[in-house]
Structure formats: structure tokens, C-alpha cells
C-alpha positions in Angstrom: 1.4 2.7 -18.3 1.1 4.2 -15.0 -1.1 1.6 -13.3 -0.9 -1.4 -11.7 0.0 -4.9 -13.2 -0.8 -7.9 -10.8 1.8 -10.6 -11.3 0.6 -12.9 -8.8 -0.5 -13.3 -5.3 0.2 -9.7 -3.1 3.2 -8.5 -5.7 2.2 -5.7 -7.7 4.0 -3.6 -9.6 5.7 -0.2 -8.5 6.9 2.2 -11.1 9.6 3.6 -8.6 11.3 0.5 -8.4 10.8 -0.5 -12.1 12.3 2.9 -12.9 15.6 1.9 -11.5 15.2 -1.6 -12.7 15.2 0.3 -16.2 18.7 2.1 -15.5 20.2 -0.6 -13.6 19.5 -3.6 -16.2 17.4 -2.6 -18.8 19.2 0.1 -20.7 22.1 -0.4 -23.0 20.5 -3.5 -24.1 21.3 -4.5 -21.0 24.4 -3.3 -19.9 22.4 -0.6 -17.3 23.9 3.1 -16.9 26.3 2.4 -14.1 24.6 5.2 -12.0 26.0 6.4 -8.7 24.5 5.3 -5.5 22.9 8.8 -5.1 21.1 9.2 -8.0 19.6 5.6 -7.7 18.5 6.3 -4.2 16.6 9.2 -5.6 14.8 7.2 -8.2 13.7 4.5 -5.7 12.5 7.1 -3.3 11.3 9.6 -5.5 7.6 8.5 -4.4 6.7 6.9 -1.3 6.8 7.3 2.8 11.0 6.5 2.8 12.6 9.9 1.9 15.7 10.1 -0.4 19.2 10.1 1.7 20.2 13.5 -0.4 19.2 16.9 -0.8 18.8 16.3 -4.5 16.8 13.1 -4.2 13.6 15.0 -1.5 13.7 17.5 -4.2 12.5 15.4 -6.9 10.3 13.8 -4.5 8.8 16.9 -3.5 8.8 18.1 -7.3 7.3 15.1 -8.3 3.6 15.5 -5.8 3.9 19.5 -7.0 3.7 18.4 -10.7 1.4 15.2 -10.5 -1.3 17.2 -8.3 -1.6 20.0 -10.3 -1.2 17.8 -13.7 -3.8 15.6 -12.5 -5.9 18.9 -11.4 -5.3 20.0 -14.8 -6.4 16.9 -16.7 -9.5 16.6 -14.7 -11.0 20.0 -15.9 -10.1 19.5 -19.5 -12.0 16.3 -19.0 -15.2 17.9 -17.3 -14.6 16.5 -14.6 -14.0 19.5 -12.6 -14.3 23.7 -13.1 -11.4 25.5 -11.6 -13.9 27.1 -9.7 -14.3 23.5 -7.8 -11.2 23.9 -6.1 -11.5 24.8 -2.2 -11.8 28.3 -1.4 -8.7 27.9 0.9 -6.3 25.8 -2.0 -7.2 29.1 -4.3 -6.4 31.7 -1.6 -2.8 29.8 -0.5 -1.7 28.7 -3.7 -3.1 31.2 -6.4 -6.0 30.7 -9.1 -4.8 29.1 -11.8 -2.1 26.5 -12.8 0.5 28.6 -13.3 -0.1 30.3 -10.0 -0.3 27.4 -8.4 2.8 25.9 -9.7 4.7 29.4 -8.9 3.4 29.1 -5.2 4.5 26.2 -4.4 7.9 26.0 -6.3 8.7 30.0 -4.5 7.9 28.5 -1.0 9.9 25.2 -1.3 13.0 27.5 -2.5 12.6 29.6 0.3 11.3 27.5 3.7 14.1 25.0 2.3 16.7 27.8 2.4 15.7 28.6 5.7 15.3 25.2 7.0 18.3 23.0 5.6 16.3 20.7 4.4 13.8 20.0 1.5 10.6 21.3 3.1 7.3 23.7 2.5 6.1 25.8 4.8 3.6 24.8 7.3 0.5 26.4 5.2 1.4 25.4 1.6 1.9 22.2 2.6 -1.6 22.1 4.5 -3.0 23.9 1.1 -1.4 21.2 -1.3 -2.5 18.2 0.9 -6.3 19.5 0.8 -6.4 19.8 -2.9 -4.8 16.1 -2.8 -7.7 15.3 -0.9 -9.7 17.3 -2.9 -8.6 15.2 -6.0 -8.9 11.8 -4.2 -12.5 12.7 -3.4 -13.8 14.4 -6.5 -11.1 12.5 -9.3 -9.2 9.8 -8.5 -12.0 7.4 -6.5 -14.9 9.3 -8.3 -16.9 6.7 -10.5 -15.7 7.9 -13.5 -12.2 7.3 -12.7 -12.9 3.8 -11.3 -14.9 2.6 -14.3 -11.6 3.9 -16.4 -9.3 1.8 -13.7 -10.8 -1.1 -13.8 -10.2 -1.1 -18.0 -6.8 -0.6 -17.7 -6.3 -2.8 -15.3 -8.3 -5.8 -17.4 -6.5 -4.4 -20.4 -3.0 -4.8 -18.6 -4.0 -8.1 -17.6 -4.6 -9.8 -20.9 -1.8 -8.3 -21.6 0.1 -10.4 -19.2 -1.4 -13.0 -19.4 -1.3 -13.1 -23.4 2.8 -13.0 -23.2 2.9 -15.5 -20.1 1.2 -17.9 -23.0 3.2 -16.9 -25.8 7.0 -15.9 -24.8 8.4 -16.2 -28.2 5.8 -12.7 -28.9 8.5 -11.1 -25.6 12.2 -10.0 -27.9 15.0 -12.2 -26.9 16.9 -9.5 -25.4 14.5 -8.9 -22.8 14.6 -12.2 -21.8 17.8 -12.6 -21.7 18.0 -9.6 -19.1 15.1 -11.6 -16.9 17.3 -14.7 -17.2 20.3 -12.5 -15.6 18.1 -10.4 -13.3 14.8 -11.8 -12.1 12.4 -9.7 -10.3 13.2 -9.7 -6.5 9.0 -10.4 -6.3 9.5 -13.8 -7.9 12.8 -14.7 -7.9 12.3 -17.5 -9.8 10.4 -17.4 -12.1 12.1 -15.4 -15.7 8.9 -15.5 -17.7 7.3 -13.1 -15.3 10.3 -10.6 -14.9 10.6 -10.5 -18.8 6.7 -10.0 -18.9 6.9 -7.3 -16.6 9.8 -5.8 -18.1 8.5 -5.9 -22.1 4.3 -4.5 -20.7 6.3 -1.8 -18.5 8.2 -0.5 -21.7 4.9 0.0 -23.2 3.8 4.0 -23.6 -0.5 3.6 -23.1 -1.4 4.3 -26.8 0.7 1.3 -27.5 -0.4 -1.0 -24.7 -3.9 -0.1 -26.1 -2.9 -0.5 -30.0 -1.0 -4.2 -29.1 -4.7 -5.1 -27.0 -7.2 -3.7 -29.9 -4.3 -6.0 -32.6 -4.7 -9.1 -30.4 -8.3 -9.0 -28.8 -10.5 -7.3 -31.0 -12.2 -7.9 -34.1 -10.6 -6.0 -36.5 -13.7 -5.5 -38.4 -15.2 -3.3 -35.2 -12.4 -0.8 -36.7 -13.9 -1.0 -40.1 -11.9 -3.4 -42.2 -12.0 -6.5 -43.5 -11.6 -9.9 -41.5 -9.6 -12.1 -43.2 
């Protein structure tokens, strides 16, 4: 799940640096994808104030805050949250009504300030346009009660999950264990349990973080059958 899993005093977890965790050690039951150092550095600085060395790498980066704020846009109006209408009279008149607009605004004007730059790059008022509706999002979404009431579940439901396999480690598959056992977290270098913790919740899609919760914390009679 995208969200933070405390695993100890100031170390949190980053999904960057998980995500090259996953290709450096984690897939191939371990064996890792042998990547070069390019496409690593990419991954790590896909999100984040460092940019990417490459060309390639700032373009993810910069794909990834196109897609995520107008995603997350997106997601808030089916939710109620927001109308499109909501959006900030300048965001519409920069970037287009609309998703798709949107999208095709922003992706045109990287191609073509990029081009004309030499380096990954919006122009001056795009980029003005997409940080205001991040702002706008931050305000109205992200820190809005409703979405700090839903944070603060996932965050006690990541927890108990942690905290449920740092008590039972024969629950964690050997395999992933045996990666920890090779290549701690650089957080907590030595301490296994946590990596393979880490490792086994961060594998987790959210409907199955949530089904392995309701299986070992709730009642399964609240769901409507029979407790043994």
C-alpha cells in the first residue's frame, strides 16, 4: 500500500527506495533483475527533490507528478470530494477542462519546452498551473478531514500488521527471510526480522493488506458467519 509503515524510531518507509529494493533483491526469488545503473537511478529518483542523472529517469519523474495529480484529482471527484468545477479558474484555463485535457496539456508542453530546452522541463506557466492544482489538492484532498480520518486507518491497519509478523515470523515465507538475512534494510542494519517484515507488508496490494487484517483482527461473525 502506498502509505507509510513506521518501523521504529525516525525510519519510515519510502516506496522509491523499496521499489529498487524489489528489483535489486527481491525478484527472481531473489536473485534481483541485474538492472543497469541507469535504470536504477531512475527508480530511486523517480519521486523526490534529487533529480534522475538521465534524460530518461526526469521523464518518469516528471511523468510520474503529471499522472498522480490528475489521478488523485480524478479520484477525489468520483469520491464527492470535489466537482470539476472546484478546480481554480486559472488550473482550467492553462491546462484544459477535463482530465483528458489536462493530461494532453501538460504531456504537449513537456515534449515541446523539453525539445527546446535540452532538458526534461515545462514551461514556466504549466508548471505554475500544475503546482496550484497540487496545492489545490493538498488543501481541499490530501490534508482535508476526510482524508486524515482515512490516513490514520491505514496507518493503524499497517501497523498491526507489523507488529502481528514482528510476533509471529514463522506467518513471513522463508524465502523472504532468507533475502532479509542476505540484504537487511540499510534503516536497521541489523535487525532481519524488520527487513523481512517490511519486505512481505510492502508486497501486499491494499485489498489484500485489508483482507490479511479483517482474517486476523476481526471477528468473523461481524462478516456474518459463524465463530467457531
Amino acid at each position: 500500500p502506498a502509505c507509510v509503515i513506521g518501523y521504529g524510531k525516525e525510519r519510515f518507509f519510502r516506496h522509491n527506495e523499496q521499489s529498487l529494493r524489489v528489483v535489486d533483491f527481491l525478484e527472481r526469488e531473489g536473485k534481483g533483475l541485474d538492472l543497469c545503473w541507469e535504470v536504477r537511478d531512475g527508480i530511486v529518483h523517480h519521486t523526490g527533490k534529487e533529480e534522475a542523472a538521465t534524460l530518461e529517469g526526469r521523464i518518469v519523474a516528471t511523468a510520474d507528478r503529471i499522472a498522480y495529480v490528475n489521478h488523485d484529482l480524478d479520484d477525489a471527484v468520483r469520491a464527492g470530494l470535489l466537482r470539476e468545477s472546484d478546480v481554480p479558474g486559472e488550473v482550467r484555463l492553462i491546462l484544459g477542462e477535463g482530465h483528458s485535457n489536462r493530461i494532453g496539456t501538460l504531456v504537449q508542453d513537456m515534449i515541446e519546452t523539453s525539445s527546446s530546452a535540452g532538458d526534461i522541463m515545462l514551461s514556466a506557466d504549466v508548471a505554475a498551473a500544475m503546482d496550484e492544482l497540487r496545492s489545490f489538492l493538498f488543501e481541499r484532498v490530501y490534508t482535508s478531514e476526510a482524508a486524515k480520518l482515512e490516513s490514520s486507518k491505514a496507518f493503524e491497519l499497517l501497523l498491526r500488521l507489523f507488529e502481528h509478523y514482528c510476533e509471529y515470523p514463522q506467518e513471513i515465507p522463508e524465502a523472504t527471510l532468507e533475502i532479509a538475512r542476505k540484504h537487511p534494510l540499510p534503516q536497521c542494519p541489523d535487525d532481519v526480522l524488520c527487513a523481512a517484515v517490511v519486505d512481505h507488508i510492502a508486497g501486499m496490494t491494499d485489498r489484500f493488506a485489508r483482507s490479511t487484517f479483517e482474517a486476523l483482527f476481526v471477528p468473523r461473525s461481524w462478516h456474518g458467519t459463524a465463530v467457531d
